[in-house]
C-alpha positions in Angstrom: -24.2 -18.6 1.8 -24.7 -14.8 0.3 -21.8 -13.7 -1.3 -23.0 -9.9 -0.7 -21.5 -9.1 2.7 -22.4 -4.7 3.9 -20.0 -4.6 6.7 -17.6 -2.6 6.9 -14.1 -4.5 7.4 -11.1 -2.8 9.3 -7.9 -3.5 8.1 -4.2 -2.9 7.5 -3.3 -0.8 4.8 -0.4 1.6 3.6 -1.3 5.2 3.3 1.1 8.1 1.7 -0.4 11.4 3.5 1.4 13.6 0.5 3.8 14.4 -1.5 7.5 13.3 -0.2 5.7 11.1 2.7 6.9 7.4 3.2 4.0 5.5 3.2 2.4 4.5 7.0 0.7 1.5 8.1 -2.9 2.3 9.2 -5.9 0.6 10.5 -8.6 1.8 7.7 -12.2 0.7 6.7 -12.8 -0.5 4.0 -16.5 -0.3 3.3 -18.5 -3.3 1.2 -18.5 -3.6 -2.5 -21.8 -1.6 -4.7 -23.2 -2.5 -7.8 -20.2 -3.7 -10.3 -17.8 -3.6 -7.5 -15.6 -6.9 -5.6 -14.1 -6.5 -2.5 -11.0 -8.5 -2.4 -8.5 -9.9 0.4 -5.4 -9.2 -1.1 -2.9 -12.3 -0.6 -0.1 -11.0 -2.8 1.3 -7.2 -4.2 4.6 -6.2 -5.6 6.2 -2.7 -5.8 6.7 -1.0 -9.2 8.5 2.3 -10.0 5.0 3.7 -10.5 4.4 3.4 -6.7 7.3 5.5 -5.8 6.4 8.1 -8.4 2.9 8.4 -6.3 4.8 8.8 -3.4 7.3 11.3 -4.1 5.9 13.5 -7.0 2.3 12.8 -6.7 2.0 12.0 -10.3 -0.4 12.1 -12.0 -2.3 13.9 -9.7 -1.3 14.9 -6.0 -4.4 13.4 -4.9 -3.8 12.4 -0.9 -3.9 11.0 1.2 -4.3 7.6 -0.9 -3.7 3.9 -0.2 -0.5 2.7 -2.3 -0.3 0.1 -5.2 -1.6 -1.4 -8.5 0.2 -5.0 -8.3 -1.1 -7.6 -6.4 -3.5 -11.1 -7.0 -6.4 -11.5 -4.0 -9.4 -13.8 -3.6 -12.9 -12.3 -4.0 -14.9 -11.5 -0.4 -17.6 -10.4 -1.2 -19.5 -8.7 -4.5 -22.1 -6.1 -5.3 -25.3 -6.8 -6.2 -25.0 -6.3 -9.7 -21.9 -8.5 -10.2 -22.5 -12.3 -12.0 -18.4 -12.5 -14.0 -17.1 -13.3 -10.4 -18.0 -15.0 -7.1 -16.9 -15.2 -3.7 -13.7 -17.1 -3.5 -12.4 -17.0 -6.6 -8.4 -15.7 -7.8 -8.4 -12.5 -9.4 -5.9 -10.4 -10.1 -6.2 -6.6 -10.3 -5.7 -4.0 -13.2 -5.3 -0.8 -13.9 -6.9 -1.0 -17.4 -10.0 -2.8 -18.7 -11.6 -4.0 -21.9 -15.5 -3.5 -22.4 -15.2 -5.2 -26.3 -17.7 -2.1 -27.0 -16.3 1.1 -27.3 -15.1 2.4 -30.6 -11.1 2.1 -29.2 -11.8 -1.9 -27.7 -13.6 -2.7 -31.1 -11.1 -1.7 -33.7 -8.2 -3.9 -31.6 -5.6 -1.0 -32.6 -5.2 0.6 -28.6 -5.9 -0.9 -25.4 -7.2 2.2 -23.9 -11.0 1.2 -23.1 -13.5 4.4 -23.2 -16.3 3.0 -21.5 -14.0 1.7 -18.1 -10.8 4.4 -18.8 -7.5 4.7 -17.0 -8.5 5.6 -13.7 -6.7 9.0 -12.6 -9.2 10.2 -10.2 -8.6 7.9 -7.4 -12.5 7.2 -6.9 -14.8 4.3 -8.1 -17.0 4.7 -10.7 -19.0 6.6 -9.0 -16.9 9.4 -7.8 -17.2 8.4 -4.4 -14.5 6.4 -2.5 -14.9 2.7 -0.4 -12.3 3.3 1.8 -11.0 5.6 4.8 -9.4 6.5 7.9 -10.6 7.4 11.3 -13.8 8.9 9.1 -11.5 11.1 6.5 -12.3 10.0 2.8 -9.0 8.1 1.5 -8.2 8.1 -2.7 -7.6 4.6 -4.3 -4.6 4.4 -6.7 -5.7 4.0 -9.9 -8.3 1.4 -9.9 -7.4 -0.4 -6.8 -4.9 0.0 -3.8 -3.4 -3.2 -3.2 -1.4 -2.4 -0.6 -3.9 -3.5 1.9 -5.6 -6.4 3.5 -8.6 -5.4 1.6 -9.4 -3.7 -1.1 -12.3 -2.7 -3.6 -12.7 -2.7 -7.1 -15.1 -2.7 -10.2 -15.3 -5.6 -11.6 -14.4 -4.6 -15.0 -10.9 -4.0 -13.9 -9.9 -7.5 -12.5 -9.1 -10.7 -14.1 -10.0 -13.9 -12.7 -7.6 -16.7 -12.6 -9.1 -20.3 -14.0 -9.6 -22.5 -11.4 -9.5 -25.6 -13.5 -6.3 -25.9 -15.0 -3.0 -25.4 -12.3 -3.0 -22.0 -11.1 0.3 -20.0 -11.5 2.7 -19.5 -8.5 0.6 -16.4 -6.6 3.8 -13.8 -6.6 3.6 -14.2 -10.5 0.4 -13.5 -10.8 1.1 -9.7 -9.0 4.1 -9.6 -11.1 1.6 -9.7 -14.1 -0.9 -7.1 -13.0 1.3 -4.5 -14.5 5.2 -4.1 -14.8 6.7 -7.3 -16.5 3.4 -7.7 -18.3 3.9 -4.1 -19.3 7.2 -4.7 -20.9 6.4 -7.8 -22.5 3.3 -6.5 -24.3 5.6 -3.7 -25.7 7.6 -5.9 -28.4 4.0 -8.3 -29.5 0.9 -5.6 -29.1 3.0 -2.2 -29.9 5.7 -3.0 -31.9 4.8 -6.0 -33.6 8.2 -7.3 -33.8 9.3 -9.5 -36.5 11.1 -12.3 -36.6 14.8 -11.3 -37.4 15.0 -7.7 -35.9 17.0 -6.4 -33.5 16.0 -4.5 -30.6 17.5 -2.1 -27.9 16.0 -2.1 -24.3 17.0 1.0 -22.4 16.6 -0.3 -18.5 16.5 -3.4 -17.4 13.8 -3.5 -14.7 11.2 -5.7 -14.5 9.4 -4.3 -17.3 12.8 -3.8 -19.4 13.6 -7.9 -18.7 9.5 -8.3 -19.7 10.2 -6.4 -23.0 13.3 -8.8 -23.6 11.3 -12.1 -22.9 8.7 -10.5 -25.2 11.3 -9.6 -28.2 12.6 -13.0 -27.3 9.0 -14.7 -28.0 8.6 -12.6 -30.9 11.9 -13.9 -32.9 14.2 -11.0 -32.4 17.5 -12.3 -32.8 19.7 -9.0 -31.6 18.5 -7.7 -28.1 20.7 -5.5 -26.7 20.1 -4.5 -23.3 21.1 -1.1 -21.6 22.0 -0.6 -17.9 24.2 1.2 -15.5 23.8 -1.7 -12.9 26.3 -4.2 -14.1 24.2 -6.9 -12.5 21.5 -6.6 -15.0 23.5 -7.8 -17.3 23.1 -11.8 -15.9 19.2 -10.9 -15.7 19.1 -10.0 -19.1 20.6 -13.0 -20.1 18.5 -15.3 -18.2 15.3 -13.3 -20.5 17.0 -13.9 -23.9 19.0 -10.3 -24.2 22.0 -11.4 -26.8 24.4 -7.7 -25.9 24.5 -5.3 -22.8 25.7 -2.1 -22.7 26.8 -0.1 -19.5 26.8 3.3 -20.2 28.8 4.6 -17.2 31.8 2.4 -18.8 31.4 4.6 -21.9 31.3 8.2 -20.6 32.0 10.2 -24.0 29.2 8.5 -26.3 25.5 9.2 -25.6 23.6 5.5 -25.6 22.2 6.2 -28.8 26.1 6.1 -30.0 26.5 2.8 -28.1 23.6 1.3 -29.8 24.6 2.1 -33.2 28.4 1.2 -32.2 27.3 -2.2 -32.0 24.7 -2.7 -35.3 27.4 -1.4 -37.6 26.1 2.5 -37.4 22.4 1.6 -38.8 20.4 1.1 -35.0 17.9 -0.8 -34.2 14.8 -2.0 -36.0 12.9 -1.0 -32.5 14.0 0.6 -29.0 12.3 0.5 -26.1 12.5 3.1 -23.2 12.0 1.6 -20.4 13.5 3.8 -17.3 11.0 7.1 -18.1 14.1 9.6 -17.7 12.7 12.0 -20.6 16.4 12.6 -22.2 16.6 8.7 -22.8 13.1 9.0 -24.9 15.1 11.4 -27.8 18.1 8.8 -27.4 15.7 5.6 -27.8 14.3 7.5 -31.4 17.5 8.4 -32.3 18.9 4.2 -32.0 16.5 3.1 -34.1 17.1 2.8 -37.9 17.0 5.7 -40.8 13.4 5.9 -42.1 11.8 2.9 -40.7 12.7 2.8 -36.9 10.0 2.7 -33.9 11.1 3.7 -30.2 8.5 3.1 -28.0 7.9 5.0 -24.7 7.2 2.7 -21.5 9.1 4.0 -18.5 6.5 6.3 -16.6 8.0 9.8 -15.2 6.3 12.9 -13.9 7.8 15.0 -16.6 4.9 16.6 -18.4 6.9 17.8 -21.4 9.9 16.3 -23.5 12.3 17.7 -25.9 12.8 15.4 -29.1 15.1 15.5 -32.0 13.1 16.6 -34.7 15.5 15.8 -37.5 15.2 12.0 -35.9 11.6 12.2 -36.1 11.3 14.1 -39.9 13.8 11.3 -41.1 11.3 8.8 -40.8 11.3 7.4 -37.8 8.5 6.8 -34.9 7.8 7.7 -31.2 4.6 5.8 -29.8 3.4 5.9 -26.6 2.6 3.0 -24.4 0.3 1.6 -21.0 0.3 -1.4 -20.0 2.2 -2.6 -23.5 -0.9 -2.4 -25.4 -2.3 -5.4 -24.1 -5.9 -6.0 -23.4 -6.9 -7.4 -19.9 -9.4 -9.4 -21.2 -8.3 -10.5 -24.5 -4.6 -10.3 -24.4 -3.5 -10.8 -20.2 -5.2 -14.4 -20.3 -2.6 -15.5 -23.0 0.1 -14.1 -21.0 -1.1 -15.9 -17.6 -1.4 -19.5 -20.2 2.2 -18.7 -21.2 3.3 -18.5 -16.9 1.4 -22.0 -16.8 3.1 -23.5 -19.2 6.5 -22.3 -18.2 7.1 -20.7 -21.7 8.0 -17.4 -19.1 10.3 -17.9 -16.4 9.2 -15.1 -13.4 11.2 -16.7 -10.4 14.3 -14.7 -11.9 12.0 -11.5 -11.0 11.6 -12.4 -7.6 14.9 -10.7 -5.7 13.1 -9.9 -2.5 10.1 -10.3 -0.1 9.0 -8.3 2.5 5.3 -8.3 4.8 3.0 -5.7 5.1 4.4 -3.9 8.0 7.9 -3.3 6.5 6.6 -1.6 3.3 9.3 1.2 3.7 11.9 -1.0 3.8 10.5 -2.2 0.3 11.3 0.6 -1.5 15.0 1.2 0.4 15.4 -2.3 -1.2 14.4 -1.2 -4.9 18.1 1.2 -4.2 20.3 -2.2 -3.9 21.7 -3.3 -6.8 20.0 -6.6 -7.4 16.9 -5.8 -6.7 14.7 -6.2 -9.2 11.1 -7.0 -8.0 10.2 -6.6 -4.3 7.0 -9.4 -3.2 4.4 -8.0 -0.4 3.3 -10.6 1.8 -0.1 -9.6 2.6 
């Protein structure tokens, strides 16, 4: 049976028509998979903050109007004819980064930001040119995929396909890895390189905040303090390793970078992770961390282009850095992690709050406002 299949498939899919828009479920086509591309049915996706962002500011590019979301696991239809890593019917699950294992930034293991197969901000393939549309007008992908729909295409250098000989990870796990909770938990082991013994401040405790915990957690960190206004968190965090928690609107008159130090005698943190992308918390995560030797890293995505930093914090000897996807490497790094799921080292079901289907993808993000949501599942 060929495993190369040129019709074009119609499908359900959620479109944002530009900036502000909810996202609408359309019937779009989604045309057959080129060269180094796969065209999965998606099975699985999950909504991450990202998503809104796309919605509502547009960022990083107002590029619409463009099928929603980056999270998700699917099974291969079909492939181009230039494709042999894959084959039709195999798990995979989507990224937004890749790893040629050529390129000057792949080879020297220090970044995870590929040359040869970039970050995709363009919203087209490879190519330039798009797979999918609506009623004949030209639709952008986000990022390297769009997930939110029955079907999907992508090049083949930005999935990863799930082992089919050793027991396969519950399916909503896998989208949970394809970006936020393996976002955070890269953070503390590829970014930070946490040692054993330090202590660490996670400002937000979303699903990439809780992955950051777990990761600190794996990493030996024996003080992880975890920062949230949503007093539910708090249980969360605990379930993920997090030893302190810290509401801020209980503590009005200090800034959180007060609260931090409050609690590790004055000194801060070893490291601090921002988590939530507000740009103010980025100055407060530097300022946490400890006099001449502290790291805040940068997670939370925002559409801010610009940020104002204390300088004195930075001149004292202290480091901002910078993060996607935690550092890690989809095809060195993201296999480990997926091992770690199988062998229940890493609890996801606490990340699993909600579930909604396809149809109802509004009332996905109204959910992501209630207080214990944390991770919303998209039954495909």
């Amino acid at each position: 049976m060929s495993q190369k299949n040129s019709q074009v498939l119609t499908c359900k899919a959620v479109v944002c028509w530009g900036i502000g828009e909810a996202g609408k479920v359309e019937e779009i086509q989604v045309e057959a998979p080129k060269g180094s591309e796969v065209r999965l049915k998606m099975l699985y996706a999950s909504v991450c903050h990202t998503d809104h962002i796309l919605c509502t500011k547009g960022f990083p590019i107002p590029l619409f109007p463009r099928v929603l979301g980056h999270e998700g696991v699917g099974v291969v239809e079909s492939i181009g004819e230039d494709v042999t890593s894959v084959k039709q019917g195999d798990l995979v699950i989507p990224t937004l980064m890749s790893e040629c294992g050529e390129c000057e930034n792949c080879l020297c293991e220090r970044t995870n930001m590929c040359l040869k197969y970039p970050l995709h901000f363009s919203g087209l393939m490879l190519d330039g040119t798009s797979r999918i549309s609506v009623n004949g007008q030209m639709l952008y992908h986000a990022f390297s995929c769009s997930t939110w729909s029955e079907y999907t295409v992508v090049d083949v250098n930005y999935v990863l396909r799930l082992d089919p000989s050793t027991p396969q990870i519950p399916l909503p796990h896998a989208s949970f890895l394809s970006c936020g909770f393996s976002t955070g938990f890269g953070a503390p082991w590829k970014e930070a390189a946490v040692e054993k013994g330090s202590s660490v401040a996670v400002i937000g405790l979303g699903a990439v905040g809780l992955g950051v915990v777990e990761g600190s957690r794996m990493r030996g960190a024996t003080r992880i303090i975890g920062i949230d206004k949503n007093p539910r968190k708090e249980e969360k965090g605990q379930a993920f390793g997090m030893t302190d928690f810290i509401n801020p609107l209980l503590h009005s008159d200090k800034s959180v970078s007060d609260l931090i130090k409050d609690l590790t005698a004055g000194m801060g943190v070893d490291y601090c992770f921002e988590c939530t992308g507000l740009p103010h918390l980025i100055s407060e995560a530097l300022e946490a961390t400890k006099l001449g030797k502290g790291k805040a890293i940068a997670i939370g995505l925002s559409d801010v282009t610009n940020l104002q930093i204390s300088y004195l914090a930075l001149l004292c000897g202290r480091t901002l850095k910078g993060s996607i996807f935690g550092g890690l490497r989809t095809k060195t790094d993201l296999p480990l992690l997926v091992e770690k799921c199988k062998n229940k080292e890493i609890q996801l079901d606490e990340l699993l709050t909600h579930e909604v289907p396809l149809a109802d993808i509004n009332k996905a993000f109204q959910l992501l406002e209630q207080e214990d949501c944390v991770k919303v599942l998209i039954k495909i």
